[in-house]
C-alpha positions, 0 to 999 in steps of 0.5 A, a space after each residue: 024466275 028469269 034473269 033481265 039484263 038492264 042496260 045502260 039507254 041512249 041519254 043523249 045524242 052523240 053520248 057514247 057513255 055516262 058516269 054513274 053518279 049514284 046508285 038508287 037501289 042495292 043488291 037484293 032489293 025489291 024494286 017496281 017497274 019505272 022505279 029509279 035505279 040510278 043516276 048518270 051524268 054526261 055533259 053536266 046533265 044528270 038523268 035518273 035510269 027507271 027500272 023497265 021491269 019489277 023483281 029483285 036486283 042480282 047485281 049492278 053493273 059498277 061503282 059510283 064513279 065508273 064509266 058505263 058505255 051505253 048499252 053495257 050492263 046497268 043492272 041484272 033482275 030476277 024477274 018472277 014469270 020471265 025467261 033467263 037470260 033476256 035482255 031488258 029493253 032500255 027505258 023508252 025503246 022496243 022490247 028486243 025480238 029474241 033470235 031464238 025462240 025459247 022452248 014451250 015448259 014442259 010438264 017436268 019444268 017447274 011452273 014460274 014462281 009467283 012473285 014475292 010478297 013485299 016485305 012486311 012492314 017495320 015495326 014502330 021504333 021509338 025516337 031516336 031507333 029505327 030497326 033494320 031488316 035482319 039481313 041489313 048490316 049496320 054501316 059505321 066506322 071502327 071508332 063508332 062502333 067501339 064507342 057503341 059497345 062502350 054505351 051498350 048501344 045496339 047499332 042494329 037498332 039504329 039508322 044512320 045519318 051518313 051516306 047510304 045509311 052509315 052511323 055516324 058519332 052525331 048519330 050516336 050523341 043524338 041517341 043518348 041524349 033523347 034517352 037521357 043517358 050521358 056520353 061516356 066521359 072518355 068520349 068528351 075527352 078523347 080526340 076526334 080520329 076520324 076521317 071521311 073519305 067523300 068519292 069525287 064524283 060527278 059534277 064535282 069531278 067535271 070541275 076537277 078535270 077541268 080546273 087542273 086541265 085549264 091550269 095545266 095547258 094555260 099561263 095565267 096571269 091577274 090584274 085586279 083594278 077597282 071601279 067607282 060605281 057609285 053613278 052604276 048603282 043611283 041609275 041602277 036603283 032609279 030603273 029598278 024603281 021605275 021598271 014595270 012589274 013584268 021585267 026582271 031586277 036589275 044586278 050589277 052584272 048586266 051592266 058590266 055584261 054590256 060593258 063587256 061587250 063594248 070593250 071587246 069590240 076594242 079588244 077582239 082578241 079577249 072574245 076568243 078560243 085558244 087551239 093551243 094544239 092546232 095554234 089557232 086562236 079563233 076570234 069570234 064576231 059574238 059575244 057569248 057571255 059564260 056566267 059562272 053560277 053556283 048550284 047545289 051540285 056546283 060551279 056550272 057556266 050557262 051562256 047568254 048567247 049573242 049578248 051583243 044583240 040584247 039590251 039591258 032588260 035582255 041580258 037581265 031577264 035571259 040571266 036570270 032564267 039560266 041562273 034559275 034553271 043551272 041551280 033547278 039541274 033543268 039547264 039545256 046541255 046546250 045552254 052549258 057551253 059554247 062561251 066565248 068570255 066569262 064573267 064570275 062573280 060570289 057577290 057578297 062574298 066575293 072578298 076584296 080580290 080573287 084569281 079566276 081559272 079562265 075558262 078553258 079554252 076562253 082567253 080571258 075572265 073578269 071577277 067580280 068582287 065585293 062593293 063597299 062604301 070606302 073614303 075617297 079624296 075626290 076634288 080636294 076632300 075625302 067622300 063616300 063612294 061605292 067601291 068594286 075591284 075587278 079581279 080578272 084573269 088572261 092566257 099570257 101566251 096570247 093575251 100581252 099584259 098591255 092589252 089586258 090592263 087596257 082591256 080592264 081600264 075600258 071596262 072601268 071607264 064604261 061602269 063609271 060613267 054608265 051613259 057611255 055603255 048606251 051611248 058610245 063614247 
């Protein structure tokens, strides 16, 4: 037997280190060649870590949560037939020479180990019970595991629901009513004590950094103003009823992202960067429009690049293919970043106002909020419309609340009237 240290590759260019988000393995496992180990991230990027080699994991390099340098140590393995000592070589690179040599065996040595048969398999369970191996412990909090001897359930006896295997009191409802046996009546009364404590981690600390970093360093204010898009929305159905098959179906948003960019060339300064360490705002000639999506893992900014150079049916088509590829975990890390403005927006949910964080270091973001059909008086009487407030956000140390409110008024105008957004004017 030998022991094979598998350290953390070279994920990225320029990446000198990953958060490991996810363990694949534990100690004591048996695992195969190319069989996952790990999940880190970098840059919003998560990668799966493949084991170079088979055998049974010793020990892993950290916790879900801790950073890893790449190179340190991901995982040991006890590899059957291999020298102690070596050195894994990370997926996808050359197998390292060694510098010295390792002696021949000799007859006294014992012969390396054949490799260890794989576990037998588990016998059938009946609903509701899985057994464990005898050397897995049964993962539950206290309180299910008073209510387990309580009902005289074997906890060995039974797979949990909860992360990386943990009973939880569900697990325990859903055993005793498959077997026809009652809750214990002092559990129906009692109160509900427990507490599940959930590790930020990954995507989800991204988030957190950056929405108290953003919070922290920028003076937010909001203007909220509503839009009659009743005219947006007739030409919006009649191009989606004319449109050929190939192109994408039009949404509100890229209207508004040409309204954006038409806006801005009035007001250059909301299309900027904010170096509040250098006191240097950068004004950028191109718009690139950050489109706030809501994943599975959650809130990432995909970039549609130069939306000053695209017409509708681009921005339509180029939205829809990074929303598509946030949600799918399959967006570019450069597709994540680089914006200049953003646009957010939860579509029906997205309430009657909001307050965006801007999107450091962004000056400005503009919310989207739900349409919905409210009595109007227009023209001496009271009319259906279709009605959106905008709920936008700026950095008041470089954005003055003036230009803001008139910087929201062009946008207002440009949808209400949408042949200004193709035409000018």
């Amino acid at each position: 037997m030998g022991t094979r240290v598998v350290k953390l590759p070279d994920i990225g260019e320029g990446v000198a280190e990953a958060e490991l988000v996810g363990w694949h393995v534990k100690v004591g496992d048996l695992v195969r060649e190319e069989q996952p180990l790990a999940e880190v991230m970098t840059d919003k990027a998560t990668v799966e870590i493949p084991s170079p080699v088979g055998g049974t994991i010793l020990a892993l390099g950290g916790e879900v949560g801790s950073t890893l340098a790449v190179g340190g140590e991901l995982v040991r393995i006890e590899v059957p037939g291999q020298p102690d000592g070596a050195a894994a070589p990370a997926p996808g690179q050359a197998p390292a020479v060694p510098a010295v040599e390792q002696e021949a065996p000799t007859a006294k040595q014992e012969a390396p180990a054949s490799p260890q048969p794989a576990p037998p398999p588990r016998p059938a369970a009946r609903q509701g019970v899985t057994p464990r191996l005898p050397s897995e412990r049964p993962i539950a909090s206290p309180a299910v595991r008073l209510r387990a001897r309580e009902a005289g359930i074997d906890l060995r006896q039974l797979r949990g629901s909860g992360p990386a295997g943990r009973i939880l009191h569900e697990d325990l409802d859903a055993l005793l009513r498959d077997s026809g046996t009652a809750a214990p009546a002092t559990a129906e009364r009692s109160a509900d004590t427990r507490v599940e404590e959930i590790k930020v981690t990954g995507l989800r600390r991204r988030i957190a950094e950056r929405m108290a970093e953003a919070t922290r360093r920028i003076a937010h204010f909001s203007y909220v103003e509503e839009v009659d898009l009743t005219a947006l929305e007739e030409l919006r159905a009649a191009l989606n009823a004319e449109a050929a098959a190939e192109r994408p179906k039009l949404t509100l948003l890229p209207f508004l992202m040409l309204a954006v960019v038409r806006a801005v060339a009035d007001f250059p300064q909301m299309n900027a960067l904010y170096d509040d360490e250098a006191g240097v705002i950068r004004r950028h000639g191109g718009v690139h429009l950050g489109i706030a999506t809501q994943t599975p893992s959650g809130l990432v900014v995909p970039v549609v690049r130069h939306a000053e150079a695209r017409d509708l049916w681009e921005c339509a088509a180029e939205l829809k293919r990074l929303s598509e590829a946030a949600r799918a975990g399959q967006a570019a890390r450069d597709e994540l970043g680089g914006s200049t403005i953003t646009i957010t927006s939860l579509g029906a949910l997205g309430g009657i106002a909001s307050t965006p964080v801007v999107n450091w270091p962004e000056v400005a973001i503009i919310g989207v909020n739900r349409m919905a059909v409210r009595p109007m008086w227009i023209g001496g009487g009271v009319v259906p419309r279709k009605m959106m407030n905008l709920s936008s956000s700026f950095d008041h140390r470089v954005i003055d609340g003036y230009d803001a409110a008139a910087f929201i008024q062009r946008i207002k105008s440009l949808l209400e009237l949408p042949a200004r957004i193709f035409i000018g004017g």
